[in-house]
C-alpha positions as CSV (number, residue, x, y, z in Angstrom):
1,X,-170.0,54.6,-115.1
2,X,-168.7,57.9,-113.9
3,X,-169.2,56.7,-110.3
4,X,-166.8,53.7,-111.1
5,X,-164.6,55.3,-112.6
6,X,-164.4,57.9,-110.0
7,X,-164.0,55.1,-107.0
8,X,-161.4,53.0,-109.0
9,X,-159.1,55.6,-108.8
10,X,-159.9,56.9,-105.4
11,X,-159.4,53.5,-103.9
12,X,-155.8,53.4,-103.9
13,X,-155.6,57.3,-102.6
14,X,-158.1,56.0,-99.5
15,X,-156.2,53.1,-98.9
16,X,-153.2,55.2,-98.6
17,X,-154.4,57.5,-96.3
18,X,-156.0,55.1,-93.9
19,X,-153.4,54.8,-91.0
20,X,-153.4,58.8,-91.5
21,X,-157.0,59.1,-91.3
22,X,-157.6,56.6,-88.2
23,X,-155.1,58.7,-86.5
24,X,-156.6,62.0,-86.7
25,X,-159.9,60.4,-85.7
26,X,-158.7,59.2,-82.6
27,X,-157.1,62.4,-81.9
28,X,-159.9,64.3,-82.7
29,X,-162.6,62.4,-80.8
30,X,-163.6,62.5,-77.1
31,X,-162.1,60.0,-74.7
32,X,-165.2,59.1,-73.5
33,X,-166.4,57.9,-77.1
34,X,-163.2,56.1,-77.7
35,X,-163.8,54.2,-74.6
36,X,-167.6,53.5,-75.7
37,X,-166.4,52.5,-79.0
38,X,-163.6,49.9,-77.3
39,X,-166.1,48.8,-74.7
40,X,-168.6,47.8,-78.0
41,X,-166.3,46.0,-79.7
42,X,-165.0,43.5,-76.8
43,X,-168.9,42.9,-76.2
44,X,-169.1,42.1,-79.3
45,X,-166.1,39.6,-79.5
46,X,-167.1,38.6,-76.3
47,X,-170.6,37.5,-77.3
48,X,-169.2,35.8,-80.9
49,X,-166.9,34.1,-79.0
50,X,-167.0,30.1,-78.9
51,X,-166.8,30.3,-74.8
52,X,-169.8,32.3,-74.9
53,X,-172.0,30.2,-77.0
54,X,-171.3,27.5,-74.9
55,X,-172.4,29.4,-72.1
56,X,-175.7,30.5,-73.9
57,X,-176.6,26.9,-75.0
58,X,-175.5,25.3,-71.4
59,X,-178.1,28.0,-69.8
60,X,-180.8,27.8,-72.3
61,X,-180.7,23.9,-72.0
62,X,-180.5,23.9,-67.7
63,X,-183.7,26.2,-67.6
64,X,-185.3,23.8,-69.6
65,X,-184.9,21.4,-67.6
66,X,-185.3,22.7,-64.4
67,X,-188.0,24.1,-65.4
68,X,-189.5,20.8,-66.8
69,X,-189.0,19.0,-63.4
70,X,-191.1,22.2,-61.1
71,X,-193.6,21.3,-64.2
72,X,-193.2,17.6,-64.1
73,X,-193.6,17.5,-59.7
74,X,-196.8,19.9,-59.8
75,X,-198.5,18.6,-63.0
76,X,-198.0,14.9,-61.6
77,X,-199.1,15.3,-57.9
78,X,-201.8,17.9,-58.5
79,X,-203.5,15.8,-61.8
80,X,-202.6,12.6,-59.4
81,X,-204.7,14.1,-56.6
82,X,-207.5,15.0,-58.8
83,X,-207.9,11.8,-60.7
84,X,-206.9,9.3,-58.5
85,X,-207.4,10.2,-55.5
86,X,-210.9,9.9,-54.6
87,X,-210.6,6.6,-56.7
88,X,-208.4,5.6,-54.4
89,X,-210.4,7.0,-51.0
90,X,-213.1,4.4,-51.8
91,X,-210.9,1.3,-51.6
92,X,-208.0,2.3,-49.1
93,X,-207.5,4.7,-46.4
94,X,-206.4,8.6,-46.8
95,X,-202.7,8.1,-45.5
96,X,-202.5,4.8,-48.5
97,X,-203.4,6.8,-51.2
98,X,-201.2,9.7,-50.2
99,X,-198.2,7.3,-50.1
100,X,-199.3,5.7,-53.5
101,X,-199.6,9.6,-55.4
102,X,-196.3,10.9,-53.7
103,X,-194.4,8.2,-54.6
104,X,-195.7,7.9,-58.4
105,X,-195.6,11.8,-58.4
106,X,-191.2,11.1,-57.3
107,X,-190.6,8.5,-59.6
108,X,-191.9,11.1,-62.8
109,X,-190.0,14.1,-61.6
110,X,-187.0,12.3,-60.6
111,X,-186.9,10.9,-64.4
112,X,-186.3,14.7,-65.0
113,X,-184.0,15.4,-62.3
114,X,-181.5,12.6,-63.5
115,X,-181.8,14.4,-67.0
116,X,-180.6,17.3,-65.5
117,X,-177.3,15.8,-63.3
118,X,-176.8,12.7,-65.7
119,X,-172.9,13.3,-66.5
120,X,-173.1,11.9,-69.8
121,X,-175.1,12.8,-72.7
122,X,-175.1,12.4,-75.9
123,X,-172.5,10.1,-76.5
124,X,-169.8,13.0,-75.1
125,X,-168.6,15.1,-72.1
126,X,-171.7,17.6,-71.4
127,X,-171.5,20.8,-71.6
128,X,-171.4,21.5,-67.7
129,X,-167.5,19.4,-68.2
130,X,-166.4,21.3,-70.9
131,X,-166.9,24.8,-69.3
132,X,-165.6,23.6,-65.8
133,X,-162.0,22.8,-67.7
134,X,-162.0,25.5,-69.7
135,X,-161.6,28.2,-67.4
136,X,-161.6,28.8,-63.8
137,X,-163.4,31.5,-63.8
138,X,-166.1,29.4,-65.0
139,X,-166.1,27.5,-61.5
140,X,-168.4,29.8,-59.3
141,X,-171.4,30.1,-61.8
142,X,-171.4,26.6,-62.3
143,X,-171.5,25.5,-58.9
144,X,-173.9,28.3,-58.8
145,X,-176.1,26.8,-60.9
146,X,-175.8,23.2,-59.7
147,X,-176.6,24.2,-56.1
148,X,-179.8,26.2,-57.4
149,X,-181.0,23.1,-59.4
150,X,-180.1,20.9,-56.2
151,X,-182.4,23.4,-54.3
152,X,-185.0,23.6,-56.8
153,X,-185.1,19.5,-57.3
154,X,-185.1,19.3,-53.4
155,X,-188.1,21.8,-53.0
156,X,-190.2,20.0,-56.2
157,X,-190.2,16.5,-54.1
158,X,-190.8,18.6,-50.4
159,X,-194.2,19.8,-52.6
160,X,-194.9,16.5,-53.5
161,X,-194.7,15.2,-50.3
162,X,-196.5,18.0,-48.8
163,X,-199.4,18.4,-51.5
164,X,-199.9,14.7,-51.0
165,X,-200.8,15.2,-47.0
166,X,-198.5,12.7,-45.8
167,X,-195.8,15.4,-45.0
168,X,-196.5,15.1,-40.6
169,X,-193.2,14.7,-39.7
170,X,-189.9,15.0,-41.1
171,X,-189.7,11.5,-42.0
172,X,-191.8,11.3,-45.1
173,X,-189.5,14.1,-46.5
174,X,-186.2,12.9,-45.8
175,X,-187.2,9.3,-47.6
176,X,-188.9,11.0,-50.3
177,X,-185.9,12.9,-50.6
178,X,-183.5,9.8,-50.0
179,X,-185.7,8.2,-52.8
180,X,-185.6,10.8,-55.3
181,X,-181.4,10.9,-54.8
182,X,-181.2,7.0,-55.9
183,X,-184.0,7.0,-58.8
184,X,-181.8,9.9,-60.0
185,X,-179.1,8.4,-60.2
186,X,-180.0,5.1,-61.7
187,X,-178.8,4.3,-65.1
188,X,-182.5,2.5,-65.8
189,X,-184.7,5.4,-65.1
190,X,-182.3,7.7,-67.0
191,X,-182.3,5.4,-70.0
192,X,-186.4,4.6,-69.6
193,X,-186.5,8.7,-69.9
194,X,-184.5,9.0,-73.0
195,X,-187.1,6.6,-74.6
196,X,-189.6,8.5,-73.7
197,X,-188.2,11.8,-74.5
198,X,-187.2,10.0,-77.6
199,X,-190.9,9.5,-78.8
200,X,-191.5,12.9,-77.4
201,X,-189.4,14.7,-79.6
202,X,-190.0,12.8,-82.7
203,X,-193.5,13.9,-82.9
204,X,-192.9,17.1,-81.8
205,X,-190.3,18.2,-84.0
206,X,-192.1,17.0,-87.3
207,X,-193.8,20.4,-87.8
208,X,-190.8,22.6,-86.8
209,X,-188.9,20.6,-89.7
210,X,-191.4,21.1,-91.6
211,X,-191.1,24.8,-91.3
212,X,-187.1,24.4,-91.4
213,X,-187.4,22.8,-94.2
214,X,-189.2,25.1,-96.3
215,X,-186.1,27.7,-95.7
216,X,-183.4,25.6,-96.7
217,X,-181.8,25.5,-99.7
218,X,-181.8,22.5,-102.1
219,X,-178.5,21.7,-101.1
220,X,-179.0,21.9,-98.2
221,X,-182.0,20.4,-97.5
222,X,-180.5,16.4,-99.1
223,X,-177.5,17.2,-96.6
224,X,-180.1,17.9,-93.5
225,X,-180.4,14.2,-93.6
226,X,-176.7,13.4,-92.9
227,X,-176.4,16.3,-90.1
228,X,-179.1,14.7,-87.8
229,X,-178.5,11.0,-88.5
230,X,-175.5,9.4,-85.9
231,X,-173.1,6.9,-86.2
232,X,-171.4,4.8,-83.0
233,X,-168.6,2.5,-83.5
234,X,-168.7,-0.3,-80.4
235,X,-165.7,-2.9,-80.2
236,X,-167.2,-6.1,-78.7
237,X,-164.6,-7.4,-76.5
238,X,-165.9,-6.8,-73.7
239,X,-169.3,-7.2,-74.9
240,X,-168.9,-10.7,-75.5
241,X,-167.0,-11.4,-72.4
242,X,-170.2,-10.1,-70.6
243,X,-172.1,-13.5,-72.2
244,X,-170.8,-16.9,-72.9
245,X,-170.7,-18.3,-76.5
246,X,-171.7,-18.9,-78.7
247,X,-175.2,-17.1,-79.1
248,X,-178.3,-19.3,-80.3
249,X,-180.7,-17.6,-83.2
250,X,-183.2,-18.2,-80.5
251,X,-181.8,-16.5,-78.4
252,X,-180.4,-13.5,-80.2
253,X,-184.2,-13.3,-81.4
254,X,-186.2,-13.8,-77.9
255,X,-183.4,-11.3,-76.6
256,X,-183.7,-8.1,-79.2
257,X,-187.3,-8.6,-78.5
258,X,-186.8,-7.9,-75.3
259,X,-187.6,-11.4,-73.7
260,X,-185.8,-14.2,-72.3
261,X,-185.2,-17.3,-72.4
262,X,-184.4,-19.1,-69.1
263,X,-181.9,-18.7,-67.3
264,X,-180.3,-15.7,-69.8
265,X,-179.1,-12.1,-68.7
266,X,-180.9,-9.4,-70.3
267,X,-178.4,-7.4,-70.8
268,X,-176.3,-8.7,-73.5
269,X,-177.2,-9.8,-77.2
270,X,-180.4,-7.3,-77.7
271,X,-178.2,-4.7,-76.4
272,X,-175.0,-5.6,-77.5
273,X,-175.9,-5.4,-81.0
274,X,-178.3,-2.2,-80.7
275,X,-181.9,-3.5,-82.1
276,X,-183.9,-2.8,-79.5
277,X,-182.9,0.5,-79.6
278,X,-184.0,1.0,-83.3
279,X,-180.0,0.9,-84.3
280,X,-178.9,-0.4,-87.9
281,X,-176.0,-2.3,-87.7
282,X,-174.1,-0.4,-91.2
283,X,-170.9,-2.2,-91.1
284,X,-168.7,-5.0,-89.2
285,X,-164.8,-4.3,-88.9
286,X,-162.6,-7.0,-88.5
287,X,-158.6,-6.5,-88.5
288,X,-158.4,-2.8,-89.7
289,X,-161.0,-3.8,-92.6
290,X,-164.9,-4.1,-93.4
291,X,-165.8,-7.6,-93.8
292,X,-168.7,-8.7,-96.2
293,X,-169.9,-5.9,-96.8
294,X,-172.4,-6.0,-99.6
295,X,-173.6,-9.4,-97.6
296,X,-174.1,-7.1,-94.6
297,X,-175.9,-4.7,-96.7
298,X,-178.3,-7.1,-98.2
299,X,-179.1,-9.2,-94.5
300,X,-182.7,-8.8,-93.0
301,X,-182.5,-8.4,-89.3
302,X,-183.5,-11.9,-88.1
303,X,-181.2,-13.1,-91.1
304,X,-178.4,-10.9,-89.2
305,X,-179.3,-11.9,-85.6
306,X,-179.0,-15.5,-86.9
307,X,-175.5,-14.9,-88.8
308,X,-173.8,-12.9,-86.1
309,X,-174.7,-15.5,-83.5
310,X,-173.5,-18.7,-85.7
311,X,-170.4,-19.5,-84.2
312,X,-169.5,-21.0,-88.0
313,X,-170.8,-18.2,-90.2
314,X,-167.8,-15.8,-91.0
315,X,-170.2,-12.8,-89.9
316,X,-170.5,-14.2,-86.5
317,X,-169.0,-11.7,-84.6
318,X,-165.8,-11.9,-82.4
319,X,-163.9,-10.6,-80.3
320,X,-162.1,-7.4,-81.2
321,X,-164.7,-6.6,-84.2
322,X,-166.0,-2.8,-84.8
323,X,-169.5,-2.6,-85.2
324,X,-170.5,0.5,-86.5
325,X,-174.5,1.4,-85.9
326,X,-176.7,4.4,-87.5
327,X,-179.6,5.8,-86.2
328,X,-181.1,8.9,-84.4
329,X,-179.2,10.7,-81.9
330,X,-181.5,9.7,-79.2
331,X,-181.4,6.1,-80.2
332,X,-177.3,6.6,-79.7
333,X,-178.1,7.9,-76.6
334,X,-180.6,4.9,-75.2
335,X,-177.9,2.8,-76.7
336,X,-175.1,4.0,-75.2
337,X,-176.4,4.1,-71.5
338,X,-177.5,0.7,-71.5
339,X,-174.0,-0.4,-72.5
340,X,-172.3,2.0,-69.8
341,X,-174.5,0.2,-67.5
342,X,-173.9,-2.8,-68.2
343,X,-170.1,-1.8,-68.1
344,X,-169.8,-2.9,-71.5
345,X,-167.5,0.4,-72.4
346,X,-166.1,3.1,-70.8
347,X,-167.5,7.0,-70.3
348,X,-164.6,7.9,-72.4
349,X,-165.3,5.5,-75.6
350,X,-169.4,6.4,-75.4
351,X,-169.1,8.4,-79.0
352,X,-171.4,9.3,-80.9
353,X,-170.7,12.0,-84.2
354,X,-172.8,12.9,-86.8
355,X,-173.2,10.6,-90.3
356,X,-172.1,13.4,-92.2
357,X,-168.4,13.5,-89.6
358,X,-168.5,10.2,-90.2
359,X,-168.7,9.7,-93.9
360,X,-166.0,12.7,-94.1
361,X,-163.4,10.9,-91.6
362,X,-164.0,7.1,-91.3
363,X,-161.1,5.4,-93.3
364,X,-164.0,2.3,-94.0
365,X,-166.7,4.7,-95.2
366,X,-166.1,5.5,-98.6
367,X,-168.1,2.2,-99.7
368,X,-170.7,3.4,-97.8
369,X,-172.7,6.6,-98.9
370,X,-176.1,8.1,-98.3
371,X,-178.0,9.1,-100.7
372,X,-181.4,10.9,-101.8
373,X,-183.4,11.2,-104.7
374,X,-187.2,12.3,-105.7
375,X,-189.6,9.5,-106.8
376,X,-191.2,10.8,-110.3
377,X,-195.1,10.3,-110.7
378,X,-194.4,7.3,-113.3
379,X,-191.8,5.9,-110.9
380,X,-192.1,2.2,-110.6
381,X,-191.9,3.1,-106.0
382,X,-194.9,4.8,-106.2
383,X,-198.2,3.5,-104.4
384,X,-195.8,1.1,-103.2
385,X,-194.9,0.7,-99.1
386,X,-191.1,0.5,-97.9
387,X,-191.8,-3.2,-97.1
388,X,-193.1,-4.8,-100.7
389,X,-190.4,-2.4,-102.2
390,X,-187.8,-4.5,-99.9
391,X,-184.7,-1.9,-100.2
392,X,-183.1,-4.6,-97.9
393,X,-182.3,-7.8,-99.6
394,X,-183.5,-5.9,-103.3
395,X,-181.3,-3.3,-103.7
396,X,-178.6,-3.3,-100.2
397,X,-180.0,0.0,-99.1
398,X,-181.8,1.2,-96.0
399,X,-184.3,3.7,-95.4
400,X,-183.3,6.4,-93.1
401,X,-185.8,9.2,-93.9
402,X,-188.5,10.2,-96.1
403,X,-190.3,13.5,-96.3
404,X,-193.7,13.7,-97.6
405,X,-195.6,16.7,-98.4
406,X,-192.8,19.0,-96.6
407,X,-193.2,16.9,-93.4
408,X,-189.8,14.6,-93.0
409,X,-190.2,11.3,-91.2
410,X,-186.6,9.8,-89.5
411,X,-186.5,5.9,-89.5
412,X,-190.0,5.2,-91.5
413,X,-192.2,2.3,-90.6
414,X,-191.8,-0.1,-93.3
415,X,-195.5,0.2,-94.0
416,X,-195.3,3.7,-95.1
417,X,-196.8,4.1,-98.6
418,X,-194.6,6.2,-101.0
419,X,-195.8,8.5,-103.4
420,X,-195.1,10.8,-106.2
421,X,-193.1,13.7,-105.3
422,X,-191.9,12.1,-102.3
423,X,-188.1,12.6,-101.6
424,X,-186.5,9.2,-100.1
425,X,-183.0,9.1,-97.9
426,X,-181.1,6.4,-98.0
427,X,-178.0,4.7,-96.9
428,X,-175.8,1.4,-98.8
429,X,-172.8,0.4,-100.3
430,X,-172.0,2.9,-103.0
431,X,-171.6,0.5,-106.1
432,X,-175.3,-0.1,-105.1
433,X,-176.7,3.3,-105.5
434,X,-176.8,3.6,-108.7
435,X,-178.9,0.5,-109.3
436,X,-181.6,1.7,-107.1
437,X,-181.7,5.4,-108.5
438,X,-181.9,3.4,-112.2
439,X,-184.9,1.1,-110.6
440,X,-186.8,3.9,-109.3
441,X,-186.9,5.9,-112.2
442,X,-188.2,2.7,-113.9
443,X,-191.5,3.7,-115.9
444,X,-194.8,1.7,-115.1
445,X,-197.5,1.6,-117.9
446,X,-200.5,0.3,-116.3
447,X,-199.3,0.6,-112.5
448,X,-203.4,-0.5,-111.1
449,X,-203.1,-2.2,-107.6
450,X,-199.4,-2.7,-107.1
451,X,-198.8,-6.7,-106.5
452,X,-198.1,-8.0,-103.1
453,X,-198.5,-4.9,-101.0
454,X,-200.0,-5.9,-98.2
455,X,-200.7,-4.6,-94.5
456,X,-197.8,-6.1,-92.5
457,X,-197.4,-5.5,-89.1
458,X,-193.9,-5.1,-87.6
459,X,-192.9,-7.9,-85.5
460,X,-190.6,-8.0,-82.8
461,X,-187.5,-6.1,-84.2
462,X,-189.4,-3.2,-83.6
463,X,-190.1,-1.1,-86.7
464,X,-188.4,-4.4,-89.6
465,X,-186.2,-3.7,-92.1
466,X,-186.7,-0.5,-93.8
């Protein structure tokens, strides 16, 4: 008490003296301190500055990945060389197999090289872009940088070459070179890489969420859901120029599974509408407005492939609809590059932001939400799988996430199992919500073997309707 008392009436006496006090000080102190104290404190603002950051994550990410392609040239050829090599002595001659490794060994590590010059990623200007605008100081280190990965990616294929004995003139390295310039810079080997690197990551990262989750608060752990799911909005104009219409069912369907029918171009329904990349199609904008929504929300994905592709049905989609798709942020990605491919949208109108930005800003979303809740041990989910549950057509919601015993699971499979305790993400019209929160908490007396849950495998829509 006495120490309060004394400081509450001090205060005002040290506030008064301040200016006073901070000029005696820097009288009183050596130049060569005040110049050590000056030079700390623009470090500091220097290094808590956005520019720097940017710098920090740009470097951390391009030694990553140059690092992953010296990895990915002498891991392939040298495991190549060891394996399938003397395989491939016993049934063709030295100077075959040599050819055969170097240029399996080029196409792997020039996967990674066009990760590392792609110009687009993410759905937005990389970070290389945004630091060569910002500042021309910023010019030099860049280009630095570039020619040093040029360098390194050109030395990675000279090894291959070289470690696979076919290197006896210069030939062999100026085509493997030539080789590993136009794989780079192929849109299809970029995008076949982000589906790779998209499995990859997914099992990866499910024990570093783990341990990220258990340091999150409550709060925010039922937002984590919202900051790593992404939303991208596609208008279709030029998407359905790419095709004739109308669209069979067939076709939609033989196409998002990633066959054709005769005489069809691959690259427009099963891309144009984002299945095959594991997308959700979330909403359909027509005229400034969401159309049929809870329809939309309640619409299996063969019963949506057929709607949007029925020249009669007032889903089908035309031209100068919004489609708005949810999913990871490499699914965005994969997405994305197949339509800049296909020259279905421009660099500048690739977006993707967060489900969280896009719930916040999106003048459509508000009938939209995503939601969480914990299923209770006498919860009518549990022992249950995603599939007999049928959040789809049953309640207008989709399953985004699920976590399990600490471990969170993006996009489910729709055989998962649920079980007490488990917390369940979700995302549908917001008049719906409540109605599945109600049906969850639903008590079952005698729960025994839950009816109808049965082992179904997904079919060609990838991982179903979650």
């Amino acid at each position: 008490m006495a120490v309060s008392v004394l400081t509450t009436f001090a205060t005002p006496f040290y506030i008064k003296s301040s200016d006073a006090a901070y000029r005696t000080i820097v009288r009183v102190l050596p130049q060569a301190i005040l110049d050590s104290i000056d030079r700390r404190a623009q470090a500091e603002a220097k290094e808590s500055s956005p520019s720097s950051k940017l710098w920090m994550g740009y470097i951390k990410r391009w030694a990553v990945k140059v690092g992953l392609i010296v990895l990915a040239a002498i891991a392939s050829v040298e495991v190549l060389n060891a394996i399938a090599g003397p395989l491939l002595a016993r049934f063709a001659p030295d100077f075959v197999a040599g050819y055969a490794i170097a240029g399996i060994s080029i196409l792997i590590t020039s996967a990674f090289v066009s990760n590392l010059f792609h110009s687009v990623r993410s759905g937005r200007r990389n970070e290389f872009s945004v630091l060569w605008i910002k500042s021309r100081r910023n010019h030099l280190p860049l280009l630095a940088l570039a020619l040093f990965s040029t360098l390194v990616s050109i030395a990675a294929i000279v090894y291959i070459v070289h470690a696979s004995n076919i290197g006896h003139t210069v030939w062999p390295y100026l085509f493997a070179v030539l080789a590993s310039v136009l794989l780079a810079r192929s849109k299809s080997v970029h995008s076949s890489f982000l589906r790779i690197e998209t499995r990859f990551i997914r099992n990866l990262n499910e024990n570093i969420i783990a341990e990220r989750r258990e340091s999150l608060s409550d709060e925010e752990h039922v937002h984590w859901v919202e900051k790593h799911l992404y939303v991208t909005r596609v208008e279709t104009s030029r998407m359905l120029q790419a095709k004739p219409r109308p669209l069979s069912p067939e076709s939609m369907l033989k196409i998002v599974g990633q066959s054709t029918l005769p005489g069809e171009s691959q690259h427009s329904a099963g891309f144009l509408f984002g299945m095959a990349h594991g997308l959700d199609l979330i909403a359909i904008e027509r005229d400034g407005r969401r159309i049929a929504g809870d329809t939309l929300a309640r619409l299996s994905k063969p019963d949506l492939l057929r709607r949007i592709g029925d020249a009669e049905d007032p889903l089908c989609v035309r031209e100068g609809d919004v489609l708005t798709f949810v999913g990871t942020e490499d699914e965005v990605d994969s997405y994305l590059q197949h339509l800049l491919k296909d020259n279905v949208i421009d660099e500048d109108k690739a977006l993707g932001e967060s489900l969280e930005d896009y719930l916040a800003s999106s003048p459509s979303s508000p009938d939209i939400t995503c939601f969480s809740f914990v299923i209770e041990a006498k919860s009518a989910f549990v022992g249950r799988t995603i599939a007999n549950i049928d959040f789809k057509s049953a309640y207008g919601s989709l399953v985004v996430a699920i976590e399990h015993n600490l471990l969170l699971r993006m996009k489910p499979s729709r055989n998962t199992r649920l079980a007490a305790g488990d917390r369940i993400w979700l995302i549908g019209e917001s008049g719906l919500a409540g109605n599945l929160i109600n049906a969850a908490d639903a008590e079952v007396i005698d729960r025994g073997t839950p009816e109808g849950v049965v082992a179904q495998t997904d079919g060609p829509l990838g991982q179903g309707d979650r």
